[in-house]
N, C-alpha and C positions, 0 to 999 in steps of 0.2 A: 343777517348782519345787524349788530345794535345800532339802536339811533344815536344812544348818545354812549360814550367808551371815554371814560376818564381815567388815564396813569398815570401814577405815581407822580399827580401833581401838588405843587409844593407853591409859596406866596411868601412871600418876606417884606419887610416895611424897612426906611427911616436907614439911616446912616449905619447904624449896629447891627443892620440886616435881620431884623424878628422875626420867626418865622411863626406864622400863622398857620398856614396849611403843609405837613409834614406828609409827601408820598401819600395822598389819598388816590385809591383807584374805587371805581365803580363804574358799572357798563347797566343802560335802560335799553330793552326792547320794546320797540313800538308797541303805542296801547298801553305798557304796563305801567305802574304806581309805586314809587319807593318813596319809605317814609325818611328823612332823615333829621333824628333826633339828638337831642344835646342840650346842655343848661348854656344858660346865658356865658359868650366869650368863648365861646366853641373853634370855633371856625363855619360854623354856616350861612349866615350869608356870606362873607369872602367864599367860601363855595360857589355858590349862588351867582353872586357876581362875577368870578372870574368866568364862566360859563358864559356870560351873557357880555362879558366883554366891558365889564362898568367897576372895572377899580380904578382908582387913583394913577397916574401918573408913576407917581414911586415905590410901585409896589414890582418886585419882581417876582417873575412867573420861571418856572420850569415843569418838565413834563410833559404831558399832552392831552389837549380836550378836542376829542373827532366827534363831530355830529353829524351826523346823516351825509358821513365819509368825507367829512372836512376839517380840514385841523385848524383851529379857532387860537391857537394861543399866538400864532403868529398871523392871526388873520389883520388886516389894516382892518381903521372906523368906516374904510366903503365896502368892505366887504359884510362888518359888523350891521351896517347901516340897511342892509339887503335882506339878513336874517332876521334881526329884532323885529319881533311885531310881526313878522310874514310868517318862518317857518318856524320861529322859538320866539315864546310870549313866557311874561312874568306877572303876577300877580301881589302885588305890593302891600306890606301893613298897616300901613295907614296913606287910607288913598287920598286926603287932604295935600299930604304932600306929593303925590305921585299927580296928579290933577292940577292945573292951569286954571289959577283963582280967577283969571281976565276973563276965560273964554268959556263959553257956553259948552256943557259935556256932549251934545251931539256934535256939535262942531268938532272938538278934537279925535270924536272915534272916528268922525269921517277923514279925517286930517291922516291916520293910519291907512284906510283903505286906499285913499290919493295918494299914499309912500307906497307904496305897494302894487295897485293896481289900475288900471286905465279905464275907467268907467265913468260912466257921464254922474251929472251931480243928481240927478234925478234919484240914478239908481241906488250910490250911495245913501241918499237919505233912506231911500227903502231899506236896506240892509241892514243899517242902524236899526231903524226902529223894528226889525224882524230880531234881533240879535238882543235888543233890550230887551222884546219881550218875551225872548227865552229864556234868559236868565230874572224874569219875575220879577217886573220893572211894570208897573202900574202907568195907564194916562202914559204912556210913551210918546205921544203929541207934545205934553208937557213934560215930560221930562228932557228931552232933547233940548228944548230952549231954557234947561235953569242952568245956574251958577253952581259951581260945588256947594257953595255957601247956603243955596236956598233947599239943600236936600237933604235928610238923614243918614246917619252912619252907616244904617244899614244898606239906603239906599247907595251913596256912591260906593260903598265895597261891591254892588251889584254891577253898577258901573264899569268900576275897575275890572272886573270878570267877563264882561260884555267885552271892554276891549281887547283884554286878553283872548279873544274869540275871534274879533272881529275878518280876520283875514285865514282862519282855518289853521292853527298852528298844528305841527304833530308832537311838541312837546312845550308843556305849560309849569313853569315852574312858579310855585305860591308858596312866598316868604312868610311866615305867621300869616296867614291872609284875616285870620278871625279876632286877633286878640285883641282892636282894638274898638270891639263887640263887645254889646253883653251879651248874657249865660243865653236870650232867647232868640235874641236876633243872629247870636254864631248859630246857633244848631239850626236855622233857617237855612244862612250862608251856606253850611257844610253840605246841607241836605241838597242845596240847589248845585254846588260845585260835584260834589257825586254824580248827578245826575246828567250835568252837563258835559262832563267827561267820558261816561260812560257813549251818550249820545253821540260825540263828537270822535271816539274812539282815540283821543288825542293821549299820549304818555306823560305822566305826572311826577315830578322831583315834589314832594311836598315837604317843606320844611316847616319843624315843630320845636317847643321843649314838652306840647302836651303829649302824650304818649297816648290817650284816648280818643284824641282825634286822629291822628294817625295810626291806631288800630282799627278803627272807625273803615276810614278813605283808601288806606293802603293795603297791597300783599305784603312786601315785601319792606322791610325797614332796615337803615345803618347808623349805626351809633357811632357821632362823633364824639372826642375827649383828648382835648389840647392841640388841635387841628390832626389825630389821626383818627383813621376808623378803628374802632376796636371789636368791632361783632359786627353779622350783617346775617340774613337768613329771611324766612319768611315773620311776618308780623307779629302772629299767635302763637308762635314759637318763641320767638326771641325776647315776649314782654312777661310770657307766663314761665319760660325754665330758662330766665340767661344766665351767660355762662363767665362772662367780664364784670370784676367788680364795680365797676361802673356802672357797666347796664342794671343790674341788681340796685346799684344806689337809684339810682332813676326811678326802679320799679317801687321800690317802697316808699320812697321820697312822695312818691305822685301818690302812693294809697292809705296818706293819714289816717282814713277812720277805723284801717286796723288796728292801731295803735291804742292798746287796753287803756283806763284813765290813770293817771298819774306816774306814765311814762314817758321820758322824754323821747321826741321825736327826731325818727332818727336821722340822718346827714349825710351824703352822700360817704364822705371820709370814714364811718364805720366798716363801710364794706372792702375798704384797704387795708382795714388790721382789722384781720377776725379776731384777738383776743381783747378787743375792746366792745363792751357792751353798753347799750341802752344806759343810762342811770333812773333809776324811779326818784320820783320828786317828793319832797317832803313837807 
């Protein structure tokens, strides 16, 4: 049975009723990694979030999202409240804001495992600082007692990953988790998030518009485009012979230094009319 099986669900906004998400299906079996890619205004986090239970208010839902053979679109905030963080974790783009400026970041991983589980505080702190320094969290003595404030980018995304751990999820989904990294400190993050997955055996929604990093992290990738999917298959299929002019835009959008000199580069919108070509520059 899949852990997570999403149909034909759909998200609408605002009085005019906008739909966002147009019948997206996809099904994750435990353990496994789907990449899901899209430029900016896709529908992926509204993905994301409706999953995890964290849209707005006036957003309507139809459809069905079953995770680990429960159906979540009608689930109440106590039901949601019992999932988050226990048996579905999320990994956030920028963990400044996902992170509680007031409170010390040991404090709040433990503040997870207290939602969750009945264990004395002792053991809690132990857990923490076993979990920081799995995810390659230096001085974890000191790290548990700083402020988001008093730590690096790259440290609190490490953070942010640690608590996504903290209570043994089986499926982790990570929103851009890296972009708001740089070029050295992501290929750290990615390196240690691979690693940690694999060890934890947990199954991964990973959401991109890098197309590299998720050929990187994933088997398995789906291409969103105006909240539907358009293509879906395994990763090194789907990035090196797609078949939707979209994915195609994607693919060469993302691989500028093929592009000879004094050729304009090209847009996704080329690959919607093939009788429109490149223009070279003058």
């Amino acid at each position: 049975m899949s852990l997570l099986c999403v149909t034909d669900l759909s998200v609408e906004f605002g009085r005019g009723r906008t739909r966002v998400l147009d019948e997206v299906s996809i099904c994750l079996e435990p353990g496994a990694r789907l990449g899901l890619v899209g430029a900016s205004g896709s529908g992926k986090t509204v993905f994301a979030s409706a999953i995890m239970g964290l849209l707005p208010e006036n957003a309507v839902v139809s459809g069905s999202v079953v995770f680990d053979g429960r159906e979540l679109t009608t689930a109440t905030d106590k039901v949601f409240s019992r999932v988050r963080g226990k048996t579905m974790s999320m990994v956030f783009q920028e963990p400044m804001t996902a992170l509680d400026p007031t409170m010390k970041v040991g404090r709040q991983a433990e503040e997870l495992i207290t939602l969750h589980q009945k264990i004395q505080r002792s053991l809690r702190k132990i857990r923490v600082e076993e979990v920081f320094d799995r995810v390659g969290l230096d001085q974890t003595s000191r790290i548990v007692e700083a402020y988001p404030h008093e730590l690096s980018g790259g440290q609190r995304q490490r953070v942010i990953i640690a608590m996504a751990l903290m209570n043994n999820p089986s499926l982790i989904i990570c929103d851009e988790p890296t972009t708001a990294l740089d070029a050295t400190v992501q290929a750290k993050v990615l390196s240690l998030l691979d690693e940690v997955l694999t060890s934890v055996h947990a199954a991964c929604l990973f959401i991109s518009h890098d197309l590299g990093l998720v050929s990187t992290i994933c088997e398995d990738v789906a291409v969103i485009h105006q909240g539907h999917i358009v293509e879906t298959g395994q990763a090194s299929q789907v990035l090196s012979e797609p078949t939707h002019p979209y994915t195609a835009g994607l693919v060469a959008t993302a691989n500028i230094d093929a592009v000879p000199p004094g050729q304009r580069l090209p847009v996704i919108e080329d690959f919607f009319n093939p009788m429109s070509s490149p223009e070279v520059t003058t």
